[in-house]
C-alpha positions as CSV (number, residue, x, y, z in Angstrom):
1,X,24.1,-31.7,-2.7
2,X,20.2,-32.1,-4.7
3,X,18.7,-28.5,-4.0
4,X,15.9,-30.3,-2.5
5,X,18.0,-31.7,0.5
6,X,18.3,-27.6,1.1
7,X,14.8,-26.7,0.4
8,X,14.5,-30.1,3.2
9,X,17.0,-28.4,5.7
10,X,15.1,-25.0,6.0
11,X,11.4,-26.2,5.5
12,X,11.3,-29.6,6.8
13,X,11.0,-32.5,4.9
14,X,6.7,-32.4,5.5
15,X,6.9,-28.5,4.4
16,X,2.9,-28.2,2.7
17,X,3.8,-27.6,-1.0
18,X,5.5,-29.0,-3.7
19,X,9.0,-27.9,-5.0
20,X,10.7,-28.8,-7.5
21,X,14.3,-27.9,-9.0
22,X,16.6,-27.4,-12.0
23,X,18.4,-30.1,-11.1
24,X,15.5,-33.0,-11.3
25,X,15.3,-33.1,-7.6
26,X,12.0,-32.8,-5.8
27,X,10.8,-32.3,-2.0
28,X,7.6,-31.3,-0.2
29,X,4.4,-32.7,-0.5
30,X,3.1,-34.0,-4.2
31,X,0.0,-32.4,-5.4
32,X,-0.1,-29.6,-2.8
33,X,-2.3,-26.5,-4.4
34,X,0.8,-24.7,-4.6
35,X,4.7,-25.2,-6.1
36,X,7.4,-23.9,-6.2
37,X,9.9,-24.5,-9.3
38,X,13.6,-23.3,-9.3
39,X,14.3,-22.8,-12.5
40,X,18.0,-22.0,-12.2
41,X,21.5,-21.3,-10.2
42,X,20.5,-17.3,-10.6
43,X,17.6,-17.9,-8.6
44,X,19.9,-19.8,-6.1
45,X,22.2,-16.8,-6.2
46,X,19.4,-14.2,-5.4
47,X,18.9,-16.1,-2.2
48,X,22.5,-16.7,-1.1
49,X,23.8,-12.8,-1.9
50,X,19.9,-11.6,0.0
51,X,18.5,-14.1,2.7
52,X,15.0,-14.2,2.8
53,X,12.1,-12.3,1.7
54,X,14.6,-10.0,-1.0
55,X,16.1,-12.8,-2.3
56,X,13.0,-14.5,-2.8
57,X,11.6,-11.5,-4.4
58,X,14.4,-11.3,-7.0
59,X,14.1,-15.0,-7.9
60,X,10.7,-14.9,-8.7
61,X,10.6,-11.6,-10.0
62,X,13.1,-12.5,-12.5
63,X,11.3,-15.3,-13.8
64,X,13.9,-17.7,-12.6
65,X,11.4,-19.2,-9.4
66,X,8.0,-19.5,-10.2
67,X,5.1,-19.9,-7.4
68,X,2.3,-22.1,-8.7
69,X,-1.3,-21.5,-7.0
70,X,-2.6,-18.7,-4.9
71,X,0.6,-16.6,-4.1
72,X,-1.3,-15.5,-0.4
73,X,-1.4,-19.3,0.6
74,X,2.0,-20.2,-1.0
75,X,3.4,-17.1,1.7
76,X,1.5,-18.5,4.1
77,X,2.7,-21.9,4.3
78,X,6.2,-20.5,3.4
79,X,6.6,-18.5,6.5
80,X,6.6,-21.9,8.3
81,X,10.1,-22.6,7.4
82,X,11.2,-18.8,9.0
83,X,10.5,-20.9,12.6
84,X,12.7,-23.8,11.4
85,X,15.6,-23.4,14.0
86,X,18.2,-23.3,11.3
87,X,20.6,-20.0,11.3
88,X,20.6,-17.3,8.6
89,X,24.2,-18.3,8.1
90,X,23.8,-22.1,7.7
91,X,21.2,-21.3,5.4
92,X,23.5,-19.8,3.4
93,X,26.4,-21.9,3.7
94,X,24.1,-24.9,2.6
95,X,23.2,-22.5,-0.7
96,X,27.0,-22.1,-1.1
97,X,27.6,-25.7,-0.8
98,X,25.2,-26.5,-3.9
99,X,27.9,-23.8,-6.7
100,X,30.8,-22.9,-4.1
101,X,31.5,-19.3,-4.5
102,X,29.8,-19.0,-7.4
103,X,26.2,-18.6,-6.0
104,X,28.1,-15.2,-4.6
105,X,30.7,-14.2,-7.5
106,X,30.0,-12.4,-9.9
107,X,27.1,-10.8,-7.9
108,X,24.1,-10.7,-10.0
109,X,22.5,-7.6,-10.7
110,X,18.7,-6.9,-9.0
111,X,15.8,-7.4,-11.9
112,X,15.2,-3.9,-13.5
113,X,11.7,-3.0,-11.4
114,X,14.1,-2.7,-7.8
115,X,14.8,0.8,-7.2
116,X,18.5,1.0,-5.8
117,X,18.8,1.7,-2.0
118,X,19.2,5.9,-0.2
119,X,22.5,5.7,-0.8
120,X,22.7,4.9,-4.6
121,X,19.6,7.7,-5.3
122,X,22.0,10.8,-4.6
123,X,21.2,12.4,-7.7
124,X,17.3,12.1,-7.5
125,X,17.7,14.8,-4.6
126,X,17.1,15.0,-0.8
127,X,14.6,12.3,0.7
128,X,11.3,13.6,0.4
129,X,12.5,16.5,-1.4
130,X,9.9,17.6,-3.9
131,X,11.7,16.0,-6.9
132,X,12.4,12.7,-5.1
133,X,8.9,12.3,-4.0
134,X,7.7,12.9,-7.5
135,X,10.2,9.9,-8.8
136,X,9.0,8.0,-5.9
137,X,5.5,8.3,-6.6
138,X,5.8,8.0,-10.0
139,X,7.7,4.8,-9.7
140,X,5.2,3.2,-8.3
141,X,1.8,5.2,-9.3
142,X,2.8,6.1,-13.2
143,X,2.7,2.3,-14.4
144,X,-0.6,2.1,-16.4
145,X,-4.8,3.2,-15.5
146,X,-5.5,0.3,-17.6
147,X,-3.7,-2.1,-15.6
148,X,-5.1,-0.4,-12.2
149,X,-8.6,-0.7,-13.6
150,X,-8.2,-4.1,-13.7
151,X,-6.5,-4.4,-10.3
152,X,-8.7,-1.8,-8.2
153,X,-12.2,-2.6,-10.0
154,X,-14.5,0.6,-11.3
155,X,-14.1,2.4,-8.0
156,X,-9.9,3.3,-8.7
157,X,-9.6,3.4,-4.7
158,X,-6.4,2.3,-3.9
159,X,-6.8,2.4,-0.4
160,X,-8.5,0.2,2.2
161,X,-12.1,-0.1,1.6
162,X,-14.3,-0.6,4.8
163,X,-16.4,-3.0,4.7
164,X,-19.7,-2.3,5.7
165,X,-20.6,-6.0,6.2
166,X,-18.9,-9.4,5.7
167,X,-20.1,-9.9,2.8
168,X,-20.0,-6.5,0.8
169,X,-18.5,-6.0,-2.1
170,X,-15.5,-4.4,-3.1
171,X,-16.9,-1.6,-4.9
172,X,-20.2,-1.3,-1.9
173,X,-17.0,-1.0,0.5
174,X,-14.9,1.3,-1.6
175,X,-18.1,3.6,-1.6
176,X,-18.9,2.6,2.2
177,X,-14.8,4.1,2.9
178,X,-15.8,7.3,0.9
179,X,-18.8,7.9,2.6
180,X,-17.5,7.2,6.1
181,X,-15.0,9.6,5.6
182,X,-17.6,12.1,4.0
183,X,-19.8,11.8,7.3
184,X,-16.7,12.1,10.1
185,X,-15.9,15.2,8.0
186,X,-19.7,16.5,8.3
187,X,-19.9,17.4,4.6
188,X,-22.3,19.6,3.7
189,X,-23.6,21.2,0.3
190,X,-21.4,24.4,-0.5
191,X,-18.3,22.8,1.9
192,X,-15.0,23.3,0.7
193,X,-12.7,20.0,0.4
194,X,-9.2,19.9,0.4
195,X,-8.3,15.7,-0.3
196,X,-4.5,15.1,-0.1
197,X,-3.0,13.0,-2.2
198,X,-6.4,12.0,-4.3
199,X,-5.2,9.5,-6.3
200,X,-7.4,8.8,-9.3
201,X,-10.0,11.0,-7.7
202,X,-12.8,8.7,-5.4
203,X,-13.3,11.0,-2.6
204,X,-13.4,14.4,-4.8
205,X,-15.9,12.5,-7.1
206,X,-17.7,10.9,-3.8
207,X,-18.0,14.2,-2.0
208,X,-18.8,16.1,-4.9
209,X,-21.4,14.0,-5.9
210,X,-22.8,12.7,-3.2
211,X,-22.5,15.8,-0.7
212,X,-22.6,19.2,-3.4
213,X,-19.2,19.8,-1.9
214,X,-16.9,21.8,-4.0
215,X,-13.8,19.5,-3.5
216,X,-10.2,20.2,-4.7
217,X,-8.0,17.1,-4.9
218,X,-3.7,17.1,-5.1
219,X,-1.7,14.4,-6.4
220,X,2.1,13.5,-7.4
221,X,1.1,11.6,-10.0
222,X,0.4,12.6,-13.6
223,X,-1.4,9.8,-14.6
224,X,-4.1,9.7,-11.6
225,X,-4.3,13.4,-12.4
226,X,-5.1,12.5,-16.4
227,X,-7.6,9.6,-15.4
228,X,-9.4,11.7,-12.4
229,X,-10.3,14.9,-14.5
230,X,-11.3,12.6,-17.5
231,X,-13.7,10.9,-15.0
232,X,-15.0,14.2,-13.5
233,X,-15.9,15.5,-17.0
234,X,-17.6,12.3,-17.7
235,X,-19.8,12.6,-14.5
236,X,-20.7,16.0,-15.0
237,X,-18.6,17.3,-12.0
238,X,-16.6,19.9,-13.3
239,X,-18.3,22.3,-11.7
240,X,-17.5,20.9,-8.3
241,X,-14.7,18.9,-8.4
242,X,-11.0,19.3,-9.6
243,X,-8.2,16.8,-9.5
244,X,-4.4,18.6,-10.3
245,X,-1.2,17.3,-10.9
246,X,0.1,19.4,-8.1
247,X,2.5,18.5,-4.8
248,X,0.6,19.2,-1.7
249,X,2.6,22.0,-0.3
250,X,2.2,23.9,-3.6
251,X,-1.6,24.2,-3.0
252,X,-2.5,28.1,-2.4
253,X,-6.1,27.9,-1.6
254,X,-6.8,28.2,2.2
255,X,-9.7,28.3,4.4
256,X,-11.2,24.9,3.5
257,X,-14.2,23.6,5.5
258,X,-12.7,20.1,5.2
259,X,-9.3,18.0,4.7
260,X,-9.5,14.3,4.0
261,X,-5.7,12.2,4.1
262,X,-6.0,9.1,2.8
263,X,-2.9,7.3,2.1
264,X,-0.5,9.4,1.8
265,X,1.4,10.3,5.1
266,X,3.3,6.8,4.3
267,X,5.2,9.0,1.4
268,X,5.8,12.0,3.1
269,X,8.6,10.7,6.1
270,X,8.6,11.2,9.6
271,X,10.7,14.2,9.9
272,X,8.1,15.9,7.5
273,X,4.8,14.7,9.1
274,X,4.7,17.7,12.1
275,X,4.8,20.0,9.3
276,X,2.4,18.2,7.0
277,X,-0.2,18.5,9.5
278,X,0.8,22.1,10.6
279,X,0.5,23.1,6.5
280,X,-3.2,21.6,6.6
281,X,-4.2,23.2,9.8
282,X,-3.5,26.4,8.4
283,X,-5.9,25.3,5.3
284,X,-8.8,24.9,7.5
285,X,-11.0,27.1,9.0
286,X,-11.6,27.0,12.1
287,X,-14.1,24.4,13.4
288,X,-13.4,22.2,10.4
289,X,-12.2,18.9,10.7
290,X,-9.5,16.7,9.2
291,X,-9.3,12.5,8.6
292,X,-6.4,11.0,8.5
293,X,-6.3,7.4,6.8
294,X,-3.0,5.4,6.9
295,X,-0.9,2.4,7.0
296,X,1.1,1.9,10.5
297,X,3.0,0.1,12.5
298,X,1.9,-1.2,15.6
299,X,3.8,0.2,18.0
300,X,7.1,2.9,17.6
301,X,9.6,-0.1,19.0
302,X,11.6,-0.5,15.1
303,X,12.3,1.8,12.7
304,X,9.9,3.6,10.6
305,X,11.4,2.8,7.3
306,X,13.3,-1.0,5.8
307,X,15.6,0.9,3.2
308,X,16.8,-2.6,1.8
309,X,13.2,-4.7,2.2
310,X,11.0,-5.9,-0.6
311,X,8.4,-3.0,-0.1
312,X,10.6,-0.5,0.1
313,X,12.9,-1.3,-2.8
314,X,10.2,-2.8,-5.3
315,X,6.4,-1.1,-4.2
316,X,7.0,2.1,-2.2
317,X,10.4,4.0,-2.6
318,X,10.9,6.3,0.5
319,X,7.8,5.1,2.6
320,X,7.9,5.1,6.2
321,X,5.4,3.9,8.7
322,X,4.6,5.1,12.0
323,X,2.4,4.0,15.1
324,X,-0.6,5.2,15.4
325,X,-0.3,6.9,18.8
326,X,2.9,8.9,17.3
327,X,0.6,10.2,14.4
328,X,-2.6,11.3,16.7
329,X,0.0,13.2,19.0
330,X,1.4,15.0,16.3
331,X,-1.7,16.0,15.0
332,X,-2.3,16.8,18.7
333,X,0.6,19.3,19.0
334,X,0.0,20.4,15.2
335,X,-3.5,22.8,16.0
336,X,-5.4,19.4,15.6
337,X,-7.9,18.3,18.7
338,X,-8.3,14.2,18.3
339,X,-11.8,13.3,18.1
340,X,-11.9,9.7,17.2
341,X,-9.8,6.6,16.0
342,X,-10.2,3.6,14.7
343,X,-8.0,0.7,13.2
344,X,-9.4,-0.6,9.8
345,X,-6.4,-3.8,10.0
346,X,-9.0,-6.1,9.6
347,X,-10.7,-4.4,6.1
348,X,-6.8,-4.0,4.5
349,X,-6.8,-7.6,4.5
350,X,-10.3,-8.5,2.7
351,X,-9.2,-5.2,-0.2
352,X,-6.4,-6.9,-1.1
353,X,-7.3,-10.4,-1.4
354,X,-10.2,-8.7,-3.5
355,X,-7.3,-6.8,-5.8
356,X,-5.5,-10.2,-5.8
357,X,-8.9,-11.5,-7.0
358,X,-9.2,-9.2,-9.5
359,X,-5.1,-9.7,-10.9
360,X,-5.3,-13.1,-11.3
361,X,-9.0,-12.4,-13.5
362,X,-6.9,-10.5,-15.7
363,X,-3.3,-12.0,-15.5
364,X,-2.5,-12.5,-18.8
365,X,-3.9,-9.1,-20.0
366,X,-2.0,-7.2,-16.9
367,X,1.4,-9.2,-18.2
368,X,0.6,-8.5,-22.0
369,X,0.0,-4.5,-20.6
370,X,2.9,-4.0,-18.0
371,X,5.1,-6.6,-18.5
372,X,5.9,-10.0,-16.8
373,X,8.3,-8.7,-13.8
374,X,5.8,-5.6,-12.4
375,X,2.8,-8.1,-12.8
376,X,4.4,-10.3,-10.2
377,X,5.7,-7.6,-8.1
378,X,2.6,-6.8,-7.4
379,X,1.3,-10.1,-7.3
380,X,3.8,-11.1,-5.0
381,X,3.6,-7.2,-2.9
382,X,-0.2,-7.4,-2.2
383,X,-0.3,-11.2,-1.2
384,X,2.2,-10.5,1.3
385,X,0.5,-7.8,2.6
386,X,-2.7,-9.6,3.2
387,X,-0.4,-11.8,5.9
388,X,1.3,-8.4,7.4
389,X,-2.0,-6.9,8.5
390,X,-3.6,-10.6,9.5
391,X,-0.8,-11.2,11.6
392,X,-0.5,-7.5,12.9
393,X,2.7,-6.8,11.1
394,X,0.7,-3.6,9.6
395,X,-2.3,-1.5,10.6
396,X,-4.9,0.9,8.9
397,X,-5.7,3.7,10.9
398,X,-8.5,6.8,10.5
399,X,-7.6,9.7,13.3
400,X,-10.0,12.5,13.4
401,X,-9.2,15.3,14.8
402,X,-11.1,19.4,14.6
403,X,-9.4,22.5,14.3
404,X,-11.1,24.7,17.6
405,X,-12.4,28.1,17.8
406,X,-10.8,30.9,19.5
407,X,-13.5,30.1,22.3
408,X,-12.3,26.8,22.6
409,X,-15.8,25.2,21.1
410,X,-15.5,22.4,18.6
411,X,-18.8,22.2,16.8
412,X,-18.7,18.3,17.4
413,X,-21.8,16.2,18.5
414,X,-21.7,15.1,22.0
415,X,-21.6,11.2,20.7
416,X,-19.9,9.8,17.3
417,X,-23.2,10.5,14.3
418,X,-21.8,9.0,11.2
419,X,-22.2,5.1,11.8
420,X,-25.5,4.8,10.8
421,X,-25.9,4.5,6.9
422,X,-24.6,0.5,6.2
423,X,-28.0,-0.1,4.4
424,X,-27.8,3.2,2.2
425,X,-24.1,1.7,1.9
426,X,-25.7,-1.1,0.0
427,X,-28.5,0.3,-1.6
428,X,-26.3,3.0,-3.3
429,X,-23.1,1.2,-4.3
């Protein structure tokens, strides 16, 4: 059997792109923007030993499938063939059928950028203990700041942006984000900010700079932590700001005015997130107020974390996602009154297709930095996430919530005062 006939049997013979195999044979439609090229049985074996979105991964991670055009509309028209009515098991009796049992024996081992499953990572420690957090993080944050500079732009904000309007830039919406956080937060000059998990240091710099708050940011990752204080010297902010290689619950410092989250309670696991938020409450003074910024699910109906998906084995070791009415009730029961929510699932989508942008601008210098397999796990991790949060696979949500007086008084303003500011938005990108 041609592998064609096979690519035919699970996408249709009309399936909108072209493929083409190792073996001469072709399928699909000629001249479609985007191709797909097996190059070899391996690939073929990738898919048999891991139907579907793993096995696919492998393949072209490996080199041995290659995905010609724009990787977000080679997913999309891909995904066509998962409502093809054909089983999971007759798709992989039809691989077998091309190399008998050798598509499954000897297995083949996963390209070197997959971190092994829980139960193969015993001796990294406990899951989310500090150690294994730190590998975690570092796995996936620790690659290269030049190769993020090129991916994230001049902002380094790797986190949804919020798009002020339709047709903002990247950076204007990476500084919109910041300063719609600054405002739900009420900054003020001579505020104390604690930001948790900082990254490479945009909201310490943002607040500092833009607010004369004296901001204190945390991160797992040495590198952000090199790049962020090199950055604050630069800008003149030492005397404000401060960026430290440091895990979260070693911070000492308390009675902070303010506490900005931004994507970070996706690396700290479920069981840990009542006492992540009890930690920063007891950071906070009373009256102050705390953002949370996250990726969720939709709902709580699945589990929180795919231990042998893509993401999970190839981008973020360890994550977990949880619905957003699970995180504001834990902040609830965790000292934190909700003020206000809001689902940014709509901006996720426009930053990455910007950061996609921005890869394929400097493609051959990210491959000649990083290497050939983590350029297209990332190529391949942020294209598929543009069609989990357009099809409402994935969420971004900001929660709000205030730590109270004694009295019970809040210090909030009877109706929401940070929207207005889009025009100083764009003016001050």
């Amino acid at each position: 059997m041609a592998l064609a006939q096979v690519f035919e049997a699970i996408a249709g013979p009309d399936a909108p792109v072209e493929f083409q195999a190792y073996d001469g044979s072709t399928a699909g439609t000629p001249g479609s923007p985007v191709k797909i090229t097996v190059r070899s049985p391996i690939a073929v074996s990738y898919l048999a030993q891991a139907p579907g979105a793993l096995g696919l991964a492998r393949a072209y991670v490996s080199g041995h499938l290659d995905v010609d055009g724009n990787m977000f509309t080679a997913l999309s028209r891909l995904s066509k063939a998962q409502d093809s009515g054909i089983s999971w098991g007759d798709r992989i009796k039809l691989l077998q059928d091309l190399g008998g049992p050798k598509v499954l024996l000897p297995r083949i081992a996963p390209p070197p950028q997959e971190v092994v499953p829980d139960r193969r990572r015993f001796t990294i420690g406990a899951m989310h203990s500090k150690k294994r957090d730190a590998s975690s993080i570092s796995h996936h944050y620790d690659v290269s700041n030049t190769f993020y500079e090129w991916v994230l732009g001049p902002s380094m904000a790797y986190t949804c942006a919020c798009y002020p309007t339709a047709d903002a830039s990247l950076e204007e919406a990476q500084w919109y984000k910041h300063d719609l956080v600054s405002r739900k937060l009420d900054l003020k000059p001579g505020m104390r900010l604690l930001d948790v998990g900082c990254g490479w240091g945009g909201m310490v710099r943002h607040a500092a700079k833009n607010y004369g708050v004296k901001a204190l940011g945390v991160t797992l990752s040495a590198e952000q932590a090199s790049w962020a204080q090199a950055a604050i010297k630069r800008e003149g902010l030492e005397d404000l700001a401060e960026v430290r290689h440091l895990d979260y619950r070693d911070v000492t410092e308390t009675d902070f005015d303010a506490i900005s989250s931004i994507g970070i309670t996706e690396h700290i696991g479920k069981a840990n997130v009542p006492g992540y938020f009890k930690f920063l409450n007891g950071k906070l003074k009373a009256g102050g107020r705390m953002l949370n910024h996250c990726i969720t699910r939709p709902d709580n109906t699945g589990p929180s974390i795919y231990k042998d998906g893509f993401i999970n084995r190839y981008v973020f070791p360890d994550g977990e996602l949880e619905g957003p009415g699970w995180l504001a009730g834990v902040m609830n029961d965790n000292g934190f009154e909700i003020r206000h929510e809001e689902n940014l699932r709509e901006h996720y989508s426009k930053t990455l297709m910007a950061w996609c942008d921005n890869l394929d601008e400097h493609w051959d210098e990210a491959v000649a930095e990083v290497g050939m397999g983590t350029a297209r796990v990332w190529k391949l991790y942020m294209a598929g996430c543009i069609l989990g949060f357009d099809r409402n696979v994935v969420q971004l949500h900001q929660i709000l919530g205030v730590k109270l007086h004694k009295d019970g008084s809040s210090g909030m303003p009877l109706r929401p005062n940070w929207e207005p500011g889009v025009e100083r938005a764009k003016t001050s990108a």
